[in-house]
C-alpha positions in Angstrom: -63.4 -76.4 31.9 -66.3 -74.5 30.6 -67.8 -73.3 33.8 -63.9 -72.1 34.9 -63.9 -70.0 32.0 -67.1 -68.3 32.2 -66.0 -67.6 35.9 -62.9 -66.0 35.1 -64.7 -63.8 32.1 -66.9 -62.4 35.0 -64.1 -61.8 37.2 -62.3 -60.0 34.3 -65.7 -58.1 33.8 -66.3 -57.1 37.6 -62.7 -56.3 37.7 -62.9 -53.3 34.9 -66.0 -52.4 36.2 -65.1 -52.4 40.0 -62.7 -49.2 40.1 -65.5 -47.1 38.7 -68.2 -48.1 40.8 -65.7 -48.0 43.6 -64.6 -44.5 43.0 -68.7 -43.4 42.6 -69.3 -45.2 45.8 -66.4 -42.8 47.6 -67.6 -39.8 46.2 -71.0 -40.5 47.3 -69.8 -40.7 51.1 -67.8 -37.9 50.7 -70.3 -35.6 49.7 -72.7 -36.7 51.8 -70.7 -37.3 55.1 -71.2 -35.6 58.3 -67.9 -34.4 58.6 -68.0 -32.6 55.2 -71.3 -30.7 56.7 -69.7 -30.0 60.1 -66.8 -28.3 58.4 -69.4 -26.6 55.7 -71.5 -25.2 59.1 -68.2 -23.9 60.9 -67.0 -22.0 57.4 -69.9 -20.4 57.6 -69.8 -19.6 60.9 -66.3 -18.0 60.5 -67.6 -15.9 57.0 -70.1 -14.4 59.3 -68.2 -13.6 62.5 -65.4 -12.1 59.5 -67.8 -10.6 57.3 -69.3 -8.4 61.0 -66.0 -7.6 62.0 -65.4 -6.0 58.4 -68.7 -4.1 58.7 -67.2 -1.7 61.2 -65.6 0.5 58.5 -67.4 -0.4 55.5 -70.6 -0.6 54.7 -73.5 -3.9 54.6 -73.9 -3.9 51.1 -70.4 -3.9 50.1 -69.7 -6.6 52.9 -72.6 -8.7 51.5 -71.4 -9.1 48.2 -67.7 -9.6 49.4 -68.2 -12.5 51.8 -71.4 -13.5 50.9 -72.3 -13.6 47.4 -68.3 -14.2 46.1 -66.5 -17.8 45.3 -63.8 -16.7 47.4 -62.6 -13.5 49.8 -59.6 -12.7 51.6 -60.9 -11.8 54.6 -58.6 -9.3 56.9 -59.0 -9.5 60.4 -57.2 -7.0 62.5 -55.2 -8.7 65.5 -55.7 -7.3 69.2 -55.9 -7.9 72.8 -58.6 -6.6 74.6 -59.0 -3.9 72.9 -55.4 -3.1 71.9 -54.1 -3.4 68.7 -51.3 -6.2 68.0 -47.8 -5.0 66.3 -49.3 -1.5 65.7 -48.1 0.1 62.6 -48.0 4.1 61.9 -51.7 4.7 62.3 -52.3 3.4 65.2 -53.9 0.5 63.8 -52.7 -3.0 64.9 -51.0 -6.1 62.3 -53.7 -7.2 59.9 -54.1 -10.8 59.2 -55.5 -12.2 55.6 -57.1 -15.0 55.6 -58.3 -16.7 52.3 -62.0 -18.5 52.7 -64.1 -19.4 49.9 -67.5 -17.8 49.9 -70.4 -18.3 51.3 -71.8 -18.9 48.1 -70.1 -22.2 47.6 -70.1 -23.3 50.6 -74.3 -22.7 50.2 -74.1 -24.6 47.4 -71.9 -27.4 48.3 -73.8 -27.8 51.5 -76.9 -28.5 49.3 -75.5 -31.0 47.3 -74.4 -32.3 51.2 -77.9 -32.5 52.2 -78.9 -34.2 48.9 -76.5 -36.6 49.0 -76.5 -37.5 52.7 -80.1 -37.0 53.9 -82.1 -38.6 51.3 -79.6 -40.8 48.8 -77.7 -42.3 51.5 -79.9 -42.7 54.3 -82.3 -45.8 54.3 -85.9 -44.9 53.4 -87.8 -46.2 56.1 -90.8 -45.3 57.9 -88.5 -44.7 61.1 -86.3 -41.9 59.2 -89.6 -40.3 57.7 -89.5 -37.1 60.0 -85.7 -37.1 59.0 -85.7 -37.0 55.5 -88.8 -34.4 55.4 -86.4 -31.9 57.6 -83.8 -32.0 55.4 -85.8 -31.4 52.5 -87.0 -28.5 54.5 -83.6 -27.1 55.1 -82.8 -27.7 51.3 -85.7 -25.7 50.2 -84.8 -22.8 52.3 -81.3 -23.1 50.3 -83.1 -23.0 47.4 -85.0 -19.7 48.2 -81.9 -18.3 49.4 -80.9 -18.8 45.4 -83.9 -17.7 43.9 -83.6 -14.3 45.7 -79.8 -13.6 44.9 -80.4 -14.3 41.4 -84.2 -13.3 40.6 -85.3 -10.4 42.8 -84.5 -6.9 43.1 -85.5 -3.8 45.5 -85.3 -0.5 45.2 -87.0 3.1 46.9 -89.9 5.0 45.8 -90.7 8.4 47.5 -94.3 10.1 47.7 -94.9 13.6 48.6 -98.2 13.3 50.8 -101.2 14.6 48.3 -102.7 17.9 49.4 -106.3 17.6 50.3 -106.9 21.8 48.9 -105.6 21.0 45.6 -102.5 23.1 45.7 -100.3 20.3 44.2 -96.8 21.2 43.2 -95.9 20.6 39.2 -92.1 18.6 40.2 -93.5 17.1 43.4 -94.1 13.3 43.2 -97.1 12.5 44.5 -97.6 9.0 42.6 -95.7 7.0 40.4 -95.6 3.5 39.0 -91.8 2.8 38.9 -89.2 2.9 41.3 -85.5 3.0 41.8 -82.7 0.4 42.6 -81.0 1.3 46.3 -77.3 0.7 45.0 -76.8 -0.2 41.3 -76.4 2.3 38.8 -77.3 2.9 34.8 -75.9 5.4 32.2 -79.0 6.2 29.8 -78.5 7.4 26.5 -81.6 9.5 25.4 -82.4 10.3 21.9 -85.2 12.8 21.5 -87.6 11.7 18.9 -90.2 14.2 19.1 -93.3 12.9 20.7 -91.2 9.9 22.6 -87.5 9.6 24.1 -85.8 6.6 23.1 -83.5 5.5 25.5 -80.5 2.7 25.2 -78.8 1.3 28.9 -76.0 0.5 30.1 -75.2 -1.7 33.2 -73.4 0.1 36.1 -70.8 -3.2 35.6 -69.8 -1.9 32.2 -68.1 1.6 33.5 -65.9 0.4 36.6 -63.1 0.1 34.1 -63.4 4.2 34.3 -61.8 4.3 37.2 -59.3 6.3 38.0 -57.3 6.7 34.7 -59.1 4.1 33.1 -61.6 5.1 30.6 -64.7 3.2 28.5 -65.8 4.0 24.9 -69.1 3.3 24.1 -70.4 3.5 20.1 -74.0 3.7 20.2 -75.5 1.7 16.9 -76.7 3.8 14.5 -75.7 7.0 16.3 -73.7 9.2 14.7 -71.1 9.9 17.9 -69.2 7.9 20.2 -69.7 8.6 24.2 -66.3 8.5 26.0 -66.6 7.6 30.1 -64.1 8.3 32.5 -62.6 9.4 36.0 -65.6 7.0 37.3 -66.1 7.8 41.2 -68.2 5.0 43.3 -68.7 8.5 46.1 -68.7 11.8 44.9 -70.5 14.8 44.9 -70.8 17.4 42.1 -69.5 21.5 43.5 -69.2 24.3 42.0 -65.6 26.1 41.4 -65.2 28.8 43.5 -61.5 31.0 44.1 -61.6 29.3 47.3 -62.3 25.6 46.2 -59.7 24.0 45.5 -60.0 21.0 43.0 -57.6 18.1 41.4 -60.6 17.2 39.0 -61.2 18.7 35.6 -63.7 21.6 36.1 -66.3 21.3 33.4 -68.7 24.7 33.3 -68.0 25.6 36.6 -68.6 22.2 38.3 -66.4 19.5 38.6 -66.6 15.9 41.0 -65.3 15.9 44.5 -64.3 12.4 45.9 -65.8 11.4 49.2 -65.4 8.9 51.9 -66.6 8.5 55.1 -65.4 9.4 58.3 -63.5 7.3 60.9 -66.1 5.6 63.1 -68.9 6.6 60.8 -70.8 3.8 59.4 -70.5 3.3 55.2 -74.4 3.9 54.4 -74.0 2.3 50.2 -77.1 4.0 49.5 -76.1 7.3 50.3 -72.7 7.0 48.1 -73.9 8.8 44.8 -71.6 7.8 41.9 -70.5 10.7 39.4 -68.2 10.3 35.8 -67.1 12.9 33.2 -68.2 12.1 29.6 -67.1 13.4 26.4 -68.8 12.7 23.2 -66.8 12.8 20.0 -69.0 13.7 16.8 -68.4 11.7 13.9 -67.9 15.6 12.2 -65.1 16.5 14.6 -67.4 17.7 17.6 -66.3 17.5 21.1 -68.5 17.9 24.0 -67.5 17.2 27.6 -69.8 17.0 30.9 -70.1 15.9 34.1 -72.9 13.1 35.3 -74.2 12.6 39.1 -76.1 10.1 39.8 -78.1 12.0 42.8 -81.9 10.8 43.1 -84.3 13.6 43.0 -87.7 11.2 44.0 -89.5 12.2 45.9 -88.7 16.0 46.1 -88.5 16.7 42.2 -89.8 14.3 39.6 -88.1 15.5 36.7 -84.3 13.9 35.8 -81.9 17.0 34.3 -80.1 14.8 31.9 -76.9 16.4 30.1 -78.0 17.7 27.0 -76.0 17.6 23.3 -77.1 18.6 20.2 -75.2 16.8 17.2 -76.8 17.0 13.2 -79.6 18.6 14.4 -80.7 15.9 16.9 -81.2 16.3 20.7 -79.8 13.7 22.8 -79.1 13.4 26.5 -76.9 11.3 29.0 -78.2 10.5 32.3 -76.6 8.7 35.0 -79.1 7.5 37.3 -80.1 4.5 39.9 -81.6 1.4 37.7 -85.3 2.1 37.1 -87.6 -0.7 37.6 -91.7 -0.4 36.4 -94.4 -1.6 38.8 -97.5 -3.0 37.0 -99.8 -1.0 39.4 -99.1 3.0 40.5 -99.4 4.1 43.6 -100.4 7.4 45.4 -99.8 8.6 48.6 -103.4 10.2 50.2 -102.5 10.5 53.7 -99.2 10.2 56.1 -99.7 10.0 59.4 -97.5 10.2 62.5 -98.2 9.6 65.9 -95.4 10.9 68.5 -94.6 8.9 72.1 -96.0 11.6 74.5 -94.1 14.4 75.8 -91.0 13.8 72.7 -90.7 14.0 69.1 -90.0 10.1 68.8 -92.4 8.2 66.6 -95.1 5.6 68.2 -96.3 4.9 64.6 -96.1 6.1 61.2 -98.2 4.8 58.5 -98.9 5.7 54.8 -102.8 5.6 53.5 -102.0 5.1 49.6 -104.5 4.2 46.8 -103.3 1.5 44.2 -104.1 2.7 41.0 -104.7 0.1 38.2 -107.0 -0.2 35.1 -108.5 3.5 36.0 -109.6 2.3 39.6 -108.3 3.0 42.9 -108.2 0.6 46.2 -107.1 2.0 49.8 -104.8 0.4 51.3 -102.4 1.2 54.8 -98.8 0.3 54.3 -97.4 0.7 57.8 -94.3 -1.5 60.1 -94.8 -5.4 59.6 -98.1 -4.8 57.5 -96.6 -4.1 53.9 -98.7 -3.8 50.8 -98.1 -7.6 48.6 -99.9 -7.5 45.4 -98.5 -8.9 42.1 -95.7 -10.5 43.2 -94.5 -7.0 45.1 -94.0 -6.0 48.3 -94.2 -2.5 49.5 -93.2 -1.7 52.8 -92.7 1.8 54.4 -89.4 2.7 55.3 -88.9 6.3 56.0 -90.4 9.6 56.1 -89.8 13.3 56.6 -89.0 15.9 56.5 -87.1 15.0 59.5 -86.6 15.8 62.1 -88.9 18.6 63.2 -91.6 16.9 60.8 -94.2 18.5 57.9 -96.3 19.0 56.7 -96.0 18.7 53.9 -95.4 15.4 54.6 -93.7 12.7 52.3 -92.9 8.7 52.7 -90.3 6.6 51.2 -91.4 3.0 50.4 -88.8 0.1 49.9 -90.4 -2.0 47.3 -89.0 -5.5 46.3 -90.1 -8.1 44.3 -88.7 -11.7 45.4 -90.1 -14.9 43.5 -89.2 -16.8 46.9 -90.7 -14.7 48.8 -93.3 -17.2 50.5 -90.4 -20.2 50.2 -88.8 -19.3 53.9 -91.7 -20.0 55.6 -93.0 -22.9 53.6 -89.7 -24.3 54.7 -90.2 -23.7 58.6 -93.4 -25.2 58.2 -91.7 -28.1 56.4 -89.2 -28.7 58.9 -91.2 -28.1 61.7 -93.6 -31.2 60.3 -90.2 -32.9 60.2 -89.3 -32.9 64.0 -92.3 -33.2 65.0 -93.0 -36.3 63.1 -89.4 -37.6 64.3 -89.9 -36.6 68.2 -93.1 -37.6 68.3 -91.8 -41.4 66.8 -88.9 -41.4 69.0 -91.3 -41.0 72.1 -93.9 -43.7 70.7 -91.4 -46.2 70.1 -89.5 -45.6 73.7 -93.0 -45.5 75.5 -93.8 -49.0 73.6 -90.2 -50.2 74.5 -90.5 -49.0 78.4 -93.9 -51.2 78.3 -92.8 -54.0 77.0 -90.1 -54.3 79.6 -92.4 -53.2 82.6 -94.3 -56.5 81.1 -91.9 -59.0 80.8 -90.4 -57.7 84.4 
């Protein structure tokens, strides 16, 4: 009687706890099946043909961040028949299909958590499997770095005029520096000038897009004795000045006002080039109103100076300055030497390459910076880019660097090295143990 009640009690007991351990059990092969991954890869593979259709009339950058840096896009694909659009509608273009995906970023992610799960929870840890689970930690870790560098890095530009060798050096040339610029995002700084030293107070690029079109954003500096009004936010403008035969639906602000641009049909969206531009007006807290216009055009590396837009309010100088995000190296850098070496007979480059001297602690080290040999110190990579003037050449002569720091930067190849040792180690087992199989039978035969 005793023993059949102690059964049932555990039968009660593995009863409660079954469901649980039942539903964890399913969610384990769920997440780490191969079908979940096969589905994963082919997502993928439709977010990348989509995301290189859409890149025919806008540009990388914006593409990027819709398809692959985005929890989910509506991706529009554009039906036609060898090379005819489908149902055309008034502008010739053909029907338009929208088709929601989620993004590639969790689908990355998920896919992780599918290798986790799959490769090396559920697969049995054996010596047979070791070349196995070492790929897939490969592949994870390239996942990984893929993370680190959409989160934790940033690039930007930085432009060098070439320094003359007679001395005659220009006062608004740049000719070194130690900071560069970002490539798309954008920051309005507010400037206070405090004598011997400008304050300055940023805000994020992310912060003004509710300026658009009639929108408008307030910003109340602390302290300050103003508030700064932005609106009529364009992402691609340029700043002209109002002439009788310029026409203009913006506000004209002392002479100048912001034209809208776009680009033209069958011309491919370059996001770097697309300057943004606002109007501002700044209300004094004693009844002042000041209004400007702010353009966002980089000067580097033809003038070094910014030309902020100046106010005066109780006395004190400030200034507003829209502008790409500045970023500070801890070294500088100086251009000596550009050199160009032309294909013979044409005015196509063979080889361009930079001679720079990286200046730290008061002491300068050579160094060439040319194409797949970039300059890596500090966690930075400087690789040249561009040069001019183009396209009948200098001198004087100037180069344009990218520079890009990356935490993850050596991760990529760690990982091929990682999952090469993984197949190898799995091939090379696979051929032992059917070599070792094929003898055995050859001896028993």
């Amino acid at each position: 009687m005793t023993a059949t009640a102690t059964s049932e009690v555990r039968a009660a007991g593995g009863t409660a706890a079954g469901p649980r351990s039942v539903r964890f059990a399913a969610a384990v092969r769920g997440l780490g099946s191969m079908k979940l991954a096969v589905w994963l890869v082919l997502i993928l593979a439709a977010l990348t043909w989509l995301g290189t259709l859409a890149q025919t009339n806008r540009s990388t950058f914006d593409v990027q961040r819709e398809y692959f840096e985005s929890w989910f896009v509506l991706a529009r694909l554009e039906l036609s028949f060898w090379g005819r659009p489908l149902f055309p509608g008034a502008d010739g273009s053909g029907f338009e299909l929208v088709v929601p995906l989620p993004g590639a970023y969790p689908v990355m992610a998920l896919l992780f958590v599918n290798l986790l799960v799959g490769g090396l929870l559920r697969m049995r840890w054996s010596l047979r499997n070791l070349g196995i689970l070492v790929t897939h930690v490969g592949i994870a870790l390239l996942l990984v770095a893929g993370f680190v560098k959409l989160h934790y890095s940033w690039s930007g530009s930085l432009g060098l005029y070439e320094t003359p060798r007679d001395g005659g050096s220009s006062p608004n040339r740049a000719y070194e520096s130690s900071r560069f610029v970002s490539f798309h995002d954008f920051e309005l700084a507010l400037l206070a000038d405090r004598g011997d030293t400008i304050e300055e107070r940023v805000v994020p690029e992310r912060q003004l897009h509710a300026a658009r079109g009639d929108g408008s954003v307030r910003l109340r500096p602390d302290g300050l004795p103003f508030e700064v009004q932005v609106h009529r936010w364009h992402d691609f403008c340029r700043a002209v000045p109002k002439g009788l035969m310029v026409q203009s639906t913006s506000p004209v602000v002392d002479g100048a006002f912001l034209m809208p641009q776009s680009w033209s049909a069958g011309e491919q969206p370059r996001s770097e080039q697309e300057i943004a531009g606002c109007y501002v007006t700044v209300y004094g807290d004693d009844g002042e109103r000041i209004e400007g216009i702010l353009w966002g055009l980089p000067r580097l590396p033809h003038d070094r100076h910014r030309y902020p837009f100046t106010f005066t309010i109780r006395g004190q100088r400030y200034g507003l300055d829209l502008r790409h995000v500045v970023f500070d190296l801890p070294f500088g850098l100086r251009l000596d030497r550009f050199q160009k070496l032309d294909h013979p007979g044409t005015m196509s480059p063979k080889d361009f390459r930079s001679f720079v001297s990286v200046l730290e602690d008061g002491q300068a080290r050579e160094a060439q910076i040319f194409m797949n040999n970039p300059l890596r110190k500090d966690g930075y990579v400087v690789y040249q880019t561009n040069w001019g003037p183009q396209p009948m050449g200098g001198p004087p002569w100037y180069s344009v660097f990218e520079v890009s720091y990356n935490p993850s930067d050596f991760w990529p190849t760690l990982a091929c090295f990682v999952i090469f040792f993984g197949l190898l180690v799995h091939f090379v087992g696979k051929l032992v143990r059917f070599l070792d199989s094929s003898t055995r039978s050859s001896l028993a035969g």
